[in-house]
C-alpha positions in Angstrom: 0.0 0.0 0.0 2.8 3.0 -1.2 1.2 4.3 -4.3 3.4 5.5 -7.4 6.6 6.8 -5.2 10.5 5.7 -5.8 10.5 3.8 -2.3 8.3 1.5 -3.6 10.4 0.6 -6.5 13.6 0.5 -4.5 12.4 -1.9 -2.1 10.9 -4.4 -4.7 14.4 -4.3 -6.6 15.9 -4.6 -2.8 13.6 -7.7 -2.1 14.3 -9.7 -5.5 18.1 -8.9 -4.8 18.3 -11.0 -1.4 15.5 -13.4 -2.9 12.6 -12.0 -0.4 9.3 -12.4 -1.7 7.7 -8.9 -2.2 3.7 -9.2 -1.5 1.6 -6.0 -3.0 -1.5 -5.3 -1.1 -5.0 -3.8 -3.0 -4.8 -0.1 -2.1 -8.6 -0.4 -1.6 -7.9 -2.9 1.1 -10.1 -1.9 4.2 -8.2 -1.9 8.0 -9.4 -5.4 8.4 -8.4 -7.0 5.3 -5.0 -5.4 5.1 -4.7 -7.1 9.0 -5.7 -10.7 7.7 -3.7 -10.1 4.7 -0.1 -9.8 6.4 -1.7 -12.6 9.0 -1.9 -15.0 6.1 1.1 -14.2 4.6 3.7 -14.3 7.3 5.0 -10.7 6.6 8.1 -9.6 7.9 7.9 -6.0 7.2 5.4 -4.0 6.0 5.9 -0.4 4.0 2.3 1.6 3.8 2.2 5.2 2.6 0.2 7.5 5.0 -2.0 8.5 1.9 -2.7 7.7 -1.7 -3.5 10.4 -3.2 -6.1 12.3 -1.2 -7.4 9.3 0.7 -5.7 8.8 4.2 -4.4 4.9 5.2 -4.5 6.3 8.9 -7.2 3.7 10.1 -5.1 1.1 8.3 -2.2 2.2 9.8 -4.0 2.4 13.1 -5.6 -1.6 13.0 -2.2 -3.0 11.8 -0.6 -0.8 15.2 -3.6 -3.1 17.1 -3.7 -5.9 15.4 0.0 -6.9 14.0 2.0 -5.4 16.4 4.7 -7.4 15.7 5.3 -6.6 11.9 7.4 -3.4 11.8 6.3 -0.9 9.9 8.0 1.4 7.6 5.9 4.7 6.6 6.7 5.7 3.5 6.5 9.8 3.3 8.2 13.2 2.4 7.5 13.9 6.0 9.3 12.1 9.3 7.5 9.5 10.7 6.6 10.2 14.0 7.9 7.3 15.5 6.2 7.7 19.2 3.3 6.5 17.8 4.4 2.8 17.7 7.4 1.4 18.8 7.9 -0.9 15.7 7.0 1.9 13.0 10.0 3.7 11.5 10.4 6.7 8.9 11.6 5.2 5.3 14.8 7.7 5.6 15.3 6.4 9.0 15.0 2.7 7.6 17.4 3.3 5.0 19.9 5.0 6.7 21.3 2.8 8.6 19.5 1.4 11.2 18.7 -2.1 9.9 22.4 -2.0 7.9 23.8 -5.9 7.4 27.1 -6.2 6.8 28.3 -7.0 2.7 29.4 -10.1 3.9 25.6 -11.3 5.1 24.4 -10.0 1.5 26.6 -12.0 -0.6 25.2 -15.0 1.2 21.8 -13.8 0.7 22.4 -13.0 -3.0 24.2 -16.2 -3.4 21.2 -17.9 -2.1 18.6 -16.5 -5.0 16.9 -18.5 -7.6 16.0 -18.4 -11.2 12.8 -19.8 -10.2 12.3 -18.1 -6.8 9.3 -16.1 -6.2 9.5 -12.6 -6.2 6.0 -10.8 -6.0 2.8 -11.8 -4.9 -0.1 -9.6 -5.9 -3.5 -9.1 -3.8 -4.6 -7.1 -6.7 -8.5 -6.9 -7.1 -11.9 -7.9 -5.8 -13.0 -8.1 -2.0 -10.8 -10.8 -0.1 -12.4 -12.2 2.8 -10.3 -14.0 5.7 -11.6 -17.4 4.3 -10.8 -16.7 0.3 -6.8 -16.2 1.3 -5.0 -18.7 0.4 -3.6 -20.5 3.7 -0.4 -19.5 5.7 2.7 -20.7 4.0 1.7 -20.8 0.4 
């Protein structure tokens, strides 16, 4: 859920590189099915812009805060993220400059690791998904 900006496209080319899948949410998600969205699919770390547009993704942002308070968050935004308001959400300047760095050594591996036939994106792309129509954890 970042709309058309550069940080989106940096951390798809980011993911692929270290062979991480890259899942794309429907930006006209509601709160509750971005939450059983990242449930089924295990996410590791979610990026969400603010807004799209003129439509605000604050009561999204505010459900995941509730309800997937494990998954950091990284808000993507011209503006600083006021990170106060969660302790696992971080600016996208503050995520890139440094302070989840690996070392070159750790990326080789990871790059090393990649597969011709590994997947790279997963799209939740259209339609209403209900809980049940997901396809189970792990797949």
């Amino acid at each position: 859920m970042a709309g058309n900006c550069y940080q989106y496209v940096e951390t798809f080319l980011a993911a692929a590189r270290i062979g991480c899948p890259f899942v794309v949410l429907n930006n006209t998600y509601s709160p509750k099915e971005v939450v059983n969205a990242l449930l089924v699919v295990s996410c590791k770390l979610l990026l969400i812009a603010p807004k799209i547009g003129t439509r605000s993704l604050a009561p999204h942002i505010n459900a995941l805060t509730e309800h997937a308070t494990d998954v950091p968050i990284v808000l993507l935004s011209k503006e600083a993220a006021s990170e106060s308001l969660n302790r696992n959400m971080t600016s996208y300047s503050t995520f890139v400059a440094g302070r989840h760095t690996i070392n070159r050594d750790t990326l080789k591996q990871a790059e090393s690791q990649v597969l011709c036939d590994d997947i790279v994106n997963l799209q939740f792309t259209s339609g209403k998904q209900r809980r049940e129509q997901l396809p189970p954890p792990g797949v």
